[in-house]
N, C-alpha and C positions, 0 to 999 in steps of 0.2 A: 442593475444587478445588485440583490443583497451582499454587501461585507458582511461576511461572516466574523470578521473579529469585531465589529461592533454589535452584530447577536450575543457574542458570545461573553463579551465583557457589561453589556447592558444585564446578563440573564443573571450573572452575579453579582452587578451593582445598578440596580435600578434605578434608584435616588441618589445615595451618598452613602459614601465608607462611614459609619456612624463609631468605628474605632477609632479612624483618626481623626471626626470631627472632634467626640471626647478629648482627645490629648491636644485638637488646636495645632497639628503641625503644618508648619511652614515651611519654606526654603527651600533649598534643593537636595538632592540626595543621588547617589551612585548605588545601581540595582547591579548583582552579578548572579547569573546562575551556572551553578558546579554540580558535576555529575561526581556520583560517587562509584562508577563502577563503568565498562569498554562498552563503548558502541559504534554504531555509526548515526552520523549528524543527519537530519532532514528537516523542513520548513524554517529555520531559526532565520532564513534572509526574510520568510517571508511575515514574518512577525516582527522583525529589525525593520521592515518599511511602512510598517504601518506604526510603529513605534515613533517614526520620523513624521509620517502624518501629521499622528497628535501632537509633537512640540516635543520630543524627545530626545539626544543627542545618542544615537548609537557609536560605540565607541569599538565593539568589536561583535562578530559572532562568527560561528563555521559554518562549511557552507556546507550544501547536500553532498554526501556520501561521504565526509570528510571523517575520517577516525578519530576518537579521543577515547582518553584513560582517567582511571581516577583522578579526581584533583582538579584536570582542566576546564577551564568556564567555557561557556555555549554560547551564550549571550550575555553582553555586557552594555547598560545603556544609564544617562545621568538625567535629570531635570526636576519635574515638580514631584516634593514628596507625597503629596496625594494621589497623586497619577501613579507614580511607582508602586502605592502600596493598593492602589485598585488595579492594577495589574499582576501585580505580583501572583498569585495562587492559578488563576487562568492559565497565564503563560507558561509556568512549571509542568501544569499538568498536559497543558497540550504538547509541550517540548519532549514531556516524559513518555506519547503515548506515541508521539510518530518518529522520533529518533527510538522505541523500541519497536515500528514496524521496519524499520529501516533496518536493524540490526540483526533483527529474527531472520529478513528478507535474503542478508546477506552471507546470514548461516545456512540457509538452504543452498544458496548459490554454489556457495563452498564447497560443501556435503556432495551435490549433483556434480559438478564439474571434474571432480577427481576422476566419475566414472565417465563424462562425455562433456568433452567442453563446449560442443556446440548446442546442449540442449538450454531450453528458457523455460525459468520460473514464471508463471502469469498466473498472476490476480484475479477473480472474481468478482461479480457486480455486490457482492455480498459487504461493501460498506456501513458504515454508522449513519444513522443521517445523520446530513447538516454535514458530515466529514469528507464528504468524497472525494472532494478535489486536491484535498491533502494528503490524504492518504495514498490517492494511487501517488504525487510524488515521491512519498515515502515509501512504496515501492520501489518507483525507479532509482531512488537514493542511492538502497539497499543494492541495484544489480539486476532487479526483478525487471519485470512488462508488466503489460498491463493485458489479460484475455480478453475482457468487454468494457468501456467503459460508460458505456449505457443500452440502449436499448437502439436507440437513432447510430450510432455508427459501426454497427456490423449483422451480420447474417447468423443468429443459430437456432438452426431447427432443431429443439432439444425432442423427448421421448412425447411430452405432451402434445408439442405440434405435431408429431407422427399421428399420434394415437387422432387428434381431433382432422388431420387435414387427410388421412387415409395416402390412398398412392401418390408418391411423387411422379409427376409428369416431367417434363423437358425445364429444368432452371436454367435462367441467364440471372447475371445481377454481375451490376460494376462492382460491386464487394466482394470479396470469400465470401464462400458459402458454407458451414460448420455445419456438420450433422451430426447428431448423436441415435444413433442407429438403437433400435430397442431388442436385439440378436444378431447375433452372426450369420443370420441370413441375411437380413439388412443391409449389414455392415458389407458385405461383399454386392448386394442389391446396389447401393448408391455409392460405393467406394468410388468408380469412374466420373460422380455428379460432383463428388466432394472436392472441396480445395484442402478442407481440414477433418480429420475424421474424430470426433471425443468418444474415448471409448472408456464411459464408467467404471468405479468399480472390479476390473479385471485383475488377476493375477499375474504375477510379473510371467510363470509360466505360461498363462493362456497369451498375454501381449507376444510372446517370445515365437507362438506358433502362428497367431493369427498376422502379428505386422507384417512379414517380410510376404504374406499373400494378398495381402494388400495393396499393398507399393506394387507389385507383379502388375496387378489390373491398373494404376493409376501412378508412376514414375514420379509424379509430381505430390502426390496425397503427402500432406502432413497429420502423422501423429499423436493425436494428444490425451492423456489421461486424467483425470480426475476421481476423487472420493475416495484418495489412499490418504495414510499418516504421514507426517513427517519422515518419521524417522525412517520410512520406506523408500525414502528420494533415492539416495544411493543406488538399488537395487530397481528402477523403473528410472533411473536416466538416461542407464545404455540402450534402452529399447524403445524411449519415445522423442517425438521434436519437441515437445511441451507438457511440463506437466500445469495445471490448473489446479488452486491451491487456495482456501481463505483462510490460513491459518494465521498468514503474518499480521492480521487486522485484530488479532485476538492476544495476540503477544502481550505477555505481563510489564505495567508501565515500569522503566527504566528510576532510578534511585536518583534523584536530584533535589536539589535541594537552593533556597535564597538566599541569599545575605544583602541587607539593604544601610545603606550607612551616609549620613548626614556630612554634605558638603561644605 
């Protein structure tokens, strides 16, 4: 299996740090990185072990879902100052970019819960490349799930496999089965086939009339929506089991910042 943190650290130094060949440093040094502004922590252990891989001494970091505030370091690790300083920019920004999905993750969480504590944030396959695996943990950091996390381990028939496979016949399948119904005829058509129903799109009013006739036909149907705004959580939590969401993957990277200093 590809490491990805040696993609990722090769794609920025392919050869050699040609800064710090120039200046000829030596020796050892003590790397810390400090957040200048509230989040929630994700992936920092799993950069801390790949840190220890390469010959590193991690000295500390937070682990997933862990809060900090301004001021407090994230990741703290010591050894060769070349290594440090070819790590140095990679690690900031990836620390910067999934401790801000973790934090966006867990403002949603927030936001939804006041109106229904039992409903779940979930994720979309709608990742970065090369990120995915990280990311969704920076979901679950945050509080979140995960809705698909590829193609291989679940069931959803969205609007285009309607449109290309025509009538659903009899489904079994050891998975959920998710439909995304393309009308409200549909949506009452396979509500009893469904385990999960995603219902696009819809208004919290139209959710408000159509869910509780739903659940009628099928006790068991879970509700889920998608292709709403954030700031709509609140208002679509009390009426669905799930909303479906890729905004946390988009979230603006988090204020961090290095300090590297000669042992």
């Amino acid at each position: 299996m590809i490491d990805l943190f040696d993609f990722y650290f090769y794609e920025d130094c392919p050869y050699q740090d040609e800064s710090a060949e120039l200046l000829r440093l030596e020796g050892r040094g003590n790397m810390r990185l400090l957040t200048r502004e509230n989040g929630t922590c994700a992936c920092a252990g799993d950069l801390a072990e790949y840190y220890e891989r390469k010959g590193l001494k991690v000295r500390n970091y937070l682990r997933d879902g862990e809060a900090f505030k301004p001021g407090d370091t994230i990741l703290e690790a010591e050894g060769d100052l070349k290594l440090l300083f070819k790590f140095w920019r990679v690690s900031q920004t990836f620390l910067s970019i999934m401790c801000a999905i973790a934090t966006k993750t867990a403002s949603f969480m927030s936001a939804g819960r006041k109106a229904n504590p039992d409903f779940i944030i979930a994720t979309s396959r709608k990742t970065h490349p090369g990120s995915r695996i990280f990311e969704l943990k920076a979901v679950r950091a945050g509080g979140g799930d995960i809705h698909r996390n590829s193609l291989s381990d679940s069931i959803q028939l969205s609007q285009n496999h309607l449109e290309v496979a025509g009538e659903l016949g009899k489904l079994r399948a050891m998975k959920k089965i998710e439909i995304e119904p393309r009308s409200r005829e549909e949506a009452f058509k396979y509500a009893e086939m469904a385990d999960i129903m995603l219902l696009d799109h819809l208004s919290p009013e139209e959710l408000r009339e159509l869910g509780p006739e739903l659940k009628k036909l099928n006790s068991k149907l879970e509700l889920a929506v998608g292709g709403i705004k954030a700031e709509k959580i609140p208002e679509y939590a009390p009426l669905v089991d799930i909303i479906v969401i890729s905004a946390p993957y988009y979230a603006n990277p988090l204020d961090f910042t290095m300090k590297i200093e000669r042992l």
